[in-house]
N, C-alpha and C positions, 0 to 999 in steps of 0.2 A: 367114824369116830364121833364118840358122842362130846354135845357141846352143848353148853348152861348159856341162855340168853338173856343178858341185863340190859335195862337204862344205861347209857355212858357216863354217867354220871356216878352210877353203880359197880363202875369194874372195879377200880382200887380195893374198895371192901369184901364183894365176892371173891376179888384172887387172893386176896389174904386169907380167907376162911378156906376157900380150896387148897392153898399150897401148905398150910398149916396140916390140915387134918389128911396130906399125903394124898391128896386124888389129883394133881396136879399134872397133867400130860408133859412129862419133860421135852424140849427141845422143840415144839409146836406151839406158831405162836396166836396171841388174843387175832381174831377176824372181826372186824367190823360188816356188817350184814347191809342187804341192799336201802332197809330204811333206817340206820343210822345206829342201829344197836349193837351192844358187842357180844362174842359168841366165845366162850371162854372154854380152851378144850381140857376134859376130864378124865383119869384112866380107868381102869377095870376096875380097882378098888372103891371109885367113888359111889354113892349108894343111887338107888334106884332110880328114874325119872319122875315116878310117883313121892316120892320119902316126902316128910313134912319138912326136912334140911333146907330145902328149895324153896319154900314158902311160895308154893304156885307157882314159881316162874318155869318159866317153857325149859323141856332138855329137848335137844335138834341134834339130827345124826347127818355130819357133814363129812364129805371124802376129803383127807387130809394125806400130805404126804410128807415125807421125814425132808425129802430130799428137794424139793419143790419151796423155794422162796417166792411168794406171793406179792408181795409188798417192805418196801424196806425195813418200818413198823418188826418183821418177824426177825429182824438180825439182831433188836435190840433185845437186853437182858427182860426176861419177861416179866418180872418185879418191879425194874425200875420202870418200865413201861407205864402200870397198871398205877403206879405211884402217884408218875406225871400225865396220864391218859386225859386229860382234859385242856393239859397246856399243849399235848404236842402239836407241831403244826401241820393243819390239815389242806391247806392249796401252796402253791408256790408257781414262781415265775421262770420261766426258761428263756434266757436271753444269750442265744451264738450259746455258747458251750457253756455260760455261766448258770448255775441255778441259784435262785434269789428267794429267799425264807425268811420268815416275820416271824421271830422265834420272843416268845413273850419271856418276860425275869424270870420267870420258875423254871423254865428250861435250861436259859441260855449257860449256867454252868453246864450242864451236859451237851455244850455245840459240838465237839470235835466227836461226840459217840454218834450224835444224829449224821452231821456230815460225812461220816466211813461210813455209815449204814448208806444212806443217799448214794454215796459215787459206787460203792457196789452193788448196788441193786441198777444203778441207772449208767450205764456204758457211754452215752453218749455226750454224759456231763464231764466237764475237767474239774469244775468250780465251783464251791458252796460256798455263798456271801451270804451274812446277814443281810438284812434291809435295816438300815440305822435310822429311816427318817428321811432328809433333805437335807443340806449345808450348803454353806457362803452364798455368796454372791448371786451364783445365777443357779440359785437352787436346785443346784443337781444331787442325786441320790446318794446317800452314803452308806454307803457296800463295804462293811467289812471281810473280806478273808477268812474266811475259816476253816480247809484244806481243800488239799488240790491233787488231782489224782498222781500229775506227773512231777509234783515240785510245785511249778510254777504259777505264783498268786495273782499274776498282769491280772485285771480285769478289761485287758482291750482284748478284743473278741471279732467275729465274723455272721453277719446275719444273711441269711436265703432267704429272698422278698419278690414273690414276681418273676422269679429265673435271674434274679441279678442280686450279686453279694456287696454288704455294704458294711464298711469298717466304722467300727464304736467301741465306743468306752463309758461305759453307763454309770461310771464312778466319775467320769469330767465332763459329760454333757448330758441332756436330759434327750432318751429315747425310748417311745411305747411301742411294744410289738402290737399290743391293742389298735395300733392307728394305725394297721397294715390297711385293711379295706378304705378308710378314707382317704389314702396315699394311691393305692388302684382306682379310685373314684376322680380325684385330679388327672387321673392319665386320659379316662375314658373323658374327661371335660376339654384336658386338652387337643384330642381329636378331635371331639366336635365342634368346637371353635376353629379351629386350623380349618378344617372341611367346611362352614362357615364363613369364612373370609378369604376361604380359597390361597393358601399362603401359611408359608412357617410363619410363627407366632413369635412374642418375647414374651420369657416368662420371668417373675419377677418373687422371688423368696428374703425378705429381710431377717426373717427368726427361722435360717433355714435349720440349724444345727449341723449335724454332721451329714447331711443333706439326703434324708432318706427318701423326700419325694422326688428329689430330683433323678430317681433312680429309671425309673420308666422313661421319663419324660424328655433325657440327655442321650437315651439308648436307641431311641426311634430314628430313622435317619428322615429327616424331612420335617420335622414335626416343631423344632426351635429352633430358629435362626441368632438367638438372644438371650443372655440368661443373666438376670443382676439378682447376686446372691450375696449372704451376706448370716454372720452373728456377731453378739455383744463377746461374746466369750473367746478367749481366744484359745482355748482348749479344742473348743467347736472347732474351730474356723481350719485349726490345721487336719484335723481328718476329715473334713469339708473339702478341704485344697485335694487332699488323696486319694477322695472317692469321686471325683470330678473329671480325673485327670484320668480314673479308669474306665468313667462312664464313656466319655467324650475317644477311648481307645476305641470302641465300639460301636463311633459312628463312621460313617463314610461322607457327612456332610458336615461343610465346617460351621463351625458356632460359635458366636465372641461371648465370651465368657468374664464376667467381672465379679472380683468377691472383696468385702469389702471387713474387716473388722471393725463394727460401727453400729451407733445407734441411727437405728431405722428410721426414725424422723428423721434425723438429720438429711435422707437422703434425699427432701425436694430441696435444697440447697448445691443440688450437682444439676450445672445445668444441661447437660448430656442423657441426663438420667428421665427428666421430663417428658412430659406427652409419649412415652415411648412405648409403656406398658400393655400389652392383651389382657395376660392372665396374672394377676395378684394372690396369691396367697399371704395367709397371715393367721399363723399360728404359735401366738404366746394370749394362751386361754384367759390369763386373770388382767390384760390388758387389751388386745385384741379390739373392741369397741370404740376404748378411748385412745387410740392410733390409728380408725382409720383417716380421720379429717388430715392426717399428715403426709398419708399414703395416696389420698387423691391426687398431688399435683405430678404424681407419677405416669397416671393412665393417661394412657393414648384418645385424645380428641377427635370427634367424627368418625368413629366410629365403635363396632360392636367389640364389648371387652366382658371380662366375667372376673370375679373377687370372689373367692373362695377362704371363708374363715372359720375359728373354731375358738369360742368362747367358755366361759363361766362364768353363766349368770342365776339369779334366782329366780326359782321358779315360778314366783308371782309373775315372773316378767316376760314367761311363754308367750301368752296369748297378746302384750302389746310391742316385741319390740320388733317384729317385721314392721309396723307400720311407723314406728319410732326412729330406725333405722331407713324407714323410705324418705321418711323428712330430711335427712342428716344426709343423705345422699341427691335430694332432690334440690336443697339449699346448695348444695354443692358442682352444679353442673350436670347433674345426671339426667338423662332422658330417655325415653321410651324402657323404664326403668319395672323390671322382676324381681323380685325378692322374697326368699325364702329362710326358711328360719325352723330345722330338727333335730329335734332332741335325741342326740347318740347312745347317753348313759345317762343314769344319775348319778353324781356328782357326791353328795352329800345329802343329808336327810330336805334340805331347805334348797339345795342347787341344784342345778343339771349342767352338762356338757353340751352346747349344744354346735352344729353346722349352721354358716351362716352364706349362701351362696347368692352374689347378686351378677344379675346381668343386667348393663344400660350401655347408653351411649353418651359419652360425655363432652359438653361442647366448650 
């Protein structure tokens, strides 16, 4: 089937000029091509490859089929397609069976066409939420609803992380499928600290949320003896309490377990909770730096312990805050002190994301 190939930015006007003058391939829809172009299909009637109609632009003979749905894109009206062809949205987020879309104003009257289009093209979704942004308090994501295959609009959901499922709701707590590898990167740290000190470890999460690292690391039998976990939210805290309680089914060694609904500073103020810590984690990005002085009277004294965090900072601030952050830990008690400091993602045009892992010993 022969097919007219425009600029994106060029489809709306060529399928107006093709569907007007009758060469318009009914029921087959516009293809976006592998470098970004779109490929607009034409029928028997339309004129030559050569015609001056085409103003030089390329005509491309692509196998097309009646019955053969390609992309969700081919379920929609192919007008209104070509209309909105610049607003529609082209990534989206798959979170447990939700799909999550950042459908800009010129669409979003047409959500409930995109999302039928979406749940039948894609089997494995239930759910097509907008992406609203962030709200309240503890700025979790605001996922509007917008159908749902079987009925049902819950945004709580089920994720596969590592061979282990773990319960969320991405509309009451904040969770990135993005942070799966650095969630498997604490696990490999907590073995080798464990193997290291020859002993189960405590490990210690105050911004755990609904506690997706702890997914490895409560599943291992041998590997925690100890676990002080904990969020601000108490949305967190309860599917924290639920995914805890299935991790820990799973062990065969027992493990004290404490969860606390609480601000994480607060916690050198438990005096239980002191000198006890191996492995720290601390993961609330836009604060992260200015909480660790809080989080030190938590670790374990004399001996070797690891602080695994994740910030957001500016990127001017790459190249000095390992050594920024070795002050701030060496004023602190830290000794025979490592510290590293890499950039995950960027952030924003001026930020990055970055890992911040230290090893010392603190006396």
């Amino acid at each position: 089937m022969r097919h007219l190939i425009v600029p994106s930015v060029d489809t709306q006007r060529w399928f107006e000029v093709i569907k007007s003058n009758g060469w318009a391939e009914e029921g087959i829809g516009i293809l976006t091509t592998d470098d970004g172009l779109k490929a607009i299909p034409v029928n028997g009637n339309a004129p030559s490859d050569s015609d001056v109609v085409w103003q030089g632009l390329n005509i491309k003979v692509i196998a097309r089929s009646d019955n053969v749905i390609k992309h969700w894109t081919d379920l929609i009206d192919q007008e209104l397609l070509a209309e909105l062809d610049e607003f529609i949205p082209r990534s989206h987020e798959l979170i447990g069976d939700i799909l999550v879309v950042k459908l800009e104003d010129e669409v979003y009257p047409y959500r409930e066409v995109i999302a039928s289009a979406m749940l039948e093209r894609m089997p494995n979704v239930r759910l097509i939420c907008a992406d609203k942004g962030v709200k309240g308090e503890f700025r979790v994501r605001n996922l509007q609803p917008i159908k749902a295959r079987d009925g049902d609009l819950s945004t709580l959901t089920r994720v596969k992380e590592h061979g282990q499922v773990i319960v969320i709701d991405p509309n009451k707590s904040y969770f990135s499928t993005r942070l799966s590898t650095e969630r498997h990167g604490n696990y490999i740290a907590a073995k080798q600290l464990s193997n290291q000190l020859s002993r189960p470890i405590t490990v210690c999460d105050p911004y755990a949320g609904v506690g997706p690292a702890m997914a490895g690391l409560l599943t291992e039998s041998g590997l925690v003896d100890r676990a002080l976990l904990g969020d601000l939210n108490p949305s967190a805290v309860e599917l924290l309490q639920q995914n805890i309680t299935k991790y820990l089914s799973k062990n065969n060694t027992p493990i004290t377990v404490e969860i606390r609904c609480q601000d994480g500073r607060k916690w050198r103020d438990i005096s239980e909770f002191n000198h006890t810590v191996d492995l720290l984690l601390v993961n609330l990005p836009h604060d992260t730096v200015s909480h660790f002085i809080d989080l030190f009277p938590l670790m374990r004294r004399n001996s070797q312990s690891l602080i695994r965090g994740w910030a957001i900072i500016d990127k001017t601030e790459l190249q000095t805050i390992s050594s920024r952050l070795a002050m701030l830990f060496a004023d602190n008690g830290a000794t025979n002190h490592s510290i590293t400091c890499d950039e995950i993602k960027g952030f924003s045009s001026s930020k990055s994301f970055v890992r911040i892992e230290s090893h010392q010993v603190f006396q």
